[in-house]
Every structure is written in structure tokens, then in C-alpha cells.
C-alpha positions as CSV (number, residue, x, y, z in Angstrom):
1,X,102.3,135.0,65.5
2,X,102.2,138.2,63.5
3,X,98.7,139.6,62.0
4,X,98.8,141.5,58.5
5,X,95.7,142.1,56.8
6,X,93.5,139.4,58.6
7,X,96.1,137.1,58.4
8,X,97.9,135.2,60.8
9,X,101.7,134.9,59.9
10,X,103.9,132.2,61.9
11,X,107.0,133.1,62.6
12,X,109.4,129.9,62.6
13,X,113.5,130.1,62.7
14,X,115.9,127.4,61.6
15,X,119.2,127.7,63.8
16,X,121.0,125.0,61.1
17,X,124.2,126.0,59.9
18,X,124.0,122.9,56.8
19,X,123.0,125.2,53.4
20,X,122.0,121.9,51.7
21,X,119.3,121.2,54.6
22,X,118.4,125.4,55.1
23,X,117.2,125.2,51.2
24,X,115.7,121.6,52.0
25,X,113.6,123.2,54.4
26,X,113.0,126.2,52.6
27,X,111.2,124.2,49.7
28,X,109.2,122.0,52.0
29,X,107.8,125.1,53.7
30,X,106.9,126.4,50.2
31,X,104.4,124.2,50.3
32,X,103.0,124.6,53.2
33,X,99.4,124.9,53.9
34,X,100.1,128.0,57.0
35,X,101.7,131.7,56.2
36,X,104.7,131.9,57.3
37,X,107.9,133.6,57.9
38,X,111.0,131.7,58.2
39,X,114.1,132.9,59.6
40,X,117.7,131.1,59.5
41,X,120.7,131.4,61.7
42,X,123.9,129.3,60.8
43,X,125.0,128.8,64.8
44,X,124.0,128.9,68.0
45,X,125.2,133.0,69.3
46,X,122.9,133.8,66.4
47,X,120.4,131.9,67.4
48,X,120.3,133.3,71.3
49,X,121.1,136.7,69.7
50,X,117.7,136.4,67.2
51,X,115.7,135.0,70.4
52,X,117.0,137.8,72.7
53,X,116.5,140.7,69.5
54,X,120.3,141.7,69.9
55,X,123.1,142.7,67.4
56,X,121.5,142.3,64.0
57,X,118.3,140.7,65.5
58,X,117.2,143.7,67.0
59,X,113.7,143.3,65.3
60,X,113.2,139.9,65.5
61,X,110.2,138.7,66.0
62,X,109.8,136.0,68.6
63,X,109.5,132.8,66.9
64,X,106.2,130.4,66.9
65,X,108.3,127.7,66.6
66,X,112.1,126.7,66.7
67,X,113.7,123.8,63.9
68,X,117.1,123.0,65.7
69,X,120.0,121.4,64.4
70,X,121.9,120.0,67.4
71,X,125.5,120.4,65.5
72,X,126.4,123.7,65.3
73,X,129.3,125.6,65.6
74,X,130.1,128.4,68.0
75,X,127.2,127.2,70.7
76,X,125.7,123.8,69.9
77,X,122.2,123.1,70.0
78,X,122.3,121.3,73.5
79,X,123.6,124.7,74.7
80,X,120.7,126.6,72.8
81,X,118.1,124.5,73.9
82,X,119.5,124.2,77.7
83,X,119.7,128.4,78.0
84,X,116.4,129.0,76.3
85,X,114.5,126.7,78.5
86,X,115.7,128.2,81.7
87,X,115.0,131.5,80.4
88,X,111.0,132.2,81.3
89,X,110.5,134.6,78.4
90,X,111.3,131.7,76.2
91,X,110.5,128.6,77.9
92,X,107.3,128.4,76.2
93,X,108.6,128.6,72.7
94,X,108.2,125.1,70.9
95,X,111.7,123.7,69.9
96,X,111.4,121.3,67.2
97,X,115.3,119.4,67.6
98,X,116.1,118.1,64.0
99,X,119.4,116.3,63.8
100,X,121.3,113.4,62.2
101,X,122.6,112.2,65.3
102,X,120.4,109.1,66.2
103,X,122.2,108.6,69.6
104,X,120.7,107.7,72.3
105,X,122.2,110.3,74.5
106,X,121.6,113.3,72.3
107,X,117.6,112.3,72.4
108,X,117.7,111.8,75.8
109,X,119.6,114.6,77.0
110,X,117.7,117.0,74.2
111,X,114.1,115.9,76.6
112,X,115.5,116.6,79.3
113,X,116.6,119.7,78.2
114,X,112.6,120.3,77.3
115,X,112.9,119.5,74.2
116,X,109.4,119.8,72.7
117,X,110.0,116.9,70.2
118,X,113.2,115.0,68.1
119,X,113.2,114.3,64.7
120,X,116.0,112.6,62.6
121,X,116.4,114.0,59.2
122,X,116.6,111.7,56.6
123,X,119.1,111.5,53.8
124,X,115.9,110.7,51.3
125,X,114.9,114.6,49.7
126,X,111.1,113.0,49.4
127,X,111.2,112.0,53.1
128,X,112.9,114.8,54.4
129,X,110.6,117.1,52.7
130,X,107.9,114.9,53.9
131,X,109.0,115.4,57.6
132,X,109.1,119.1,57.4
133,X,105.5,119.5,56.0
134,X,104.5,117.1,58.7
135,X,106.2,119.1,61.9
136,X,104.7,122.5,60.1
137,X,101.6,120.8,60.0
138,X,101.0,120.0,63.7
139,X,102.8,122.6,65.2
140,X,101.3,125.4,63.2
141,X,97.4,124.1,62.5
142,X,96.8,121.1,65.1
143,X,98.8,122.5,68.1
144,X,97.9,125.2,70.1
145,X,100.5,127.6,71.0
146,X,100.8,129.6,74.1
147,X,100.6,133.5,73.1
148,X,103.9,135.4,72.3
């Protein structure tokens, strides 16, 4: 969480390499009720490179909260989620795993993988829009999150 001028500022990144669903999100979090940042990386290097501040990350900020698409090229986000949570300067970072894979495995295998929660997006704008303000909500004004 970043301060400026009495305000707290979440930092949140979308690892989702879909441009339809990056500007989905995008306009849900317009509405959102928190300040916020959001950051988006189209695969999963990126998305280790943002979390570890190298290449063009350098000055990343670590993020409040991760949206993860588990279909992504280069290093999916089974292999995002598995290095972060072994990594203890990460661990405690709250992965949000959004995905249109309803298979049983990939839910099961993203929890065991720590996994803070799964979400299916929906096809519906309304709904997926819906689900977006709903996973800002809780994780940014209900939940409390472990200092960076």
C-alpha cells in the first residue's frame, strides 16, 4: 500500500494476457470505492519480473493484491502462483486466480498451490464487472492485509 497525501493507494496487478478482459477489469475498477493503482502484465516472466522489480519492473511496487489469469503464455499461472508462494518475500501477497477454466483440477491444484481464492469469469460484461467490484471490495476494504 502506497501513502500520497493522507491517502492510502492499493497497488493491485493483473498478470492476464486477454486485452478484452484487461479493459474489462480496467472499467470495473473505475468504479471502485478504494484508490488504486493497477498494473497489467500480458504473461507469466513479466509477472515474476514485476514481483521480483527486474528488467523493466525495476520500480515496481509490491502489489496489495494479485488478479491471475491461469492461461498464459511463456509461464502459466500454475507456475506463477507455485514460485511465488514458495518464495517468503511473497508468500503473503493475496492471489486472486481468475480464469475460465472451471476444471476441477485447475481449482484444486491452484489451493493447493495457496491460492488465496478462485473465481470464474463470466462471459456476461454486467457480471463480470460485478465480480471484479466484488473481489476489490473484500480484499481492499473488508480484508486485512499483512504489511508490504
Amino acid at each position: 500500500m502506497i501513502q500520497r497525501e493522507g491517502t492510502q493507494i492499493f497497488s493491485i496487478l493483473l498478470a492476464e494476457d486477454n486485452p478484452a478482459d484487461v479493459r474489462l477489469t480496467k472499467e470495473a475498477l473505475k468504479e471502485a470505492k478504494m484508490h488504486h493503482e493497477l498494473y497489467v502484465v500480458g504473461d507469466g516472466v513479466a509477472a515474476m519480473d514485476f514481483l521480483y522489480q527486474q528488467g523493466d519492473y525495476k520500480d515496481a511496487p509490491r502489489p496489495d493484491l494479485i488478479l491471475l489469469d491461469l492461461n498464459m503464455p511463456k509461464k502459466d499461472g500454475r507456475e506463477v502462483l507455485e514460485e511465488m508462494k514458495s518464495d517468503d518475500t511473497l508468500r503473503r501477497i493475496p492471489v486472486v486466480v481468475m480464469t475460465t477454466s472451471q476444471a476441477e483440477e485447475d481449482i484444486i491444484k491452484s489451493y493447493d498451490l495457496h491460492a488465496n481464492c478462485y473465481v470464474n469469469k463470466p462471459v456476461d460484461l454486467d457480471q463480470f464487472a460485478r465480480i471484479v467490484q466484488n473481489i476489490e471490495d473484500f480484499w481492499l476494504t473488508i480484508v486485512k492485509l499483512p504489511p508490504n
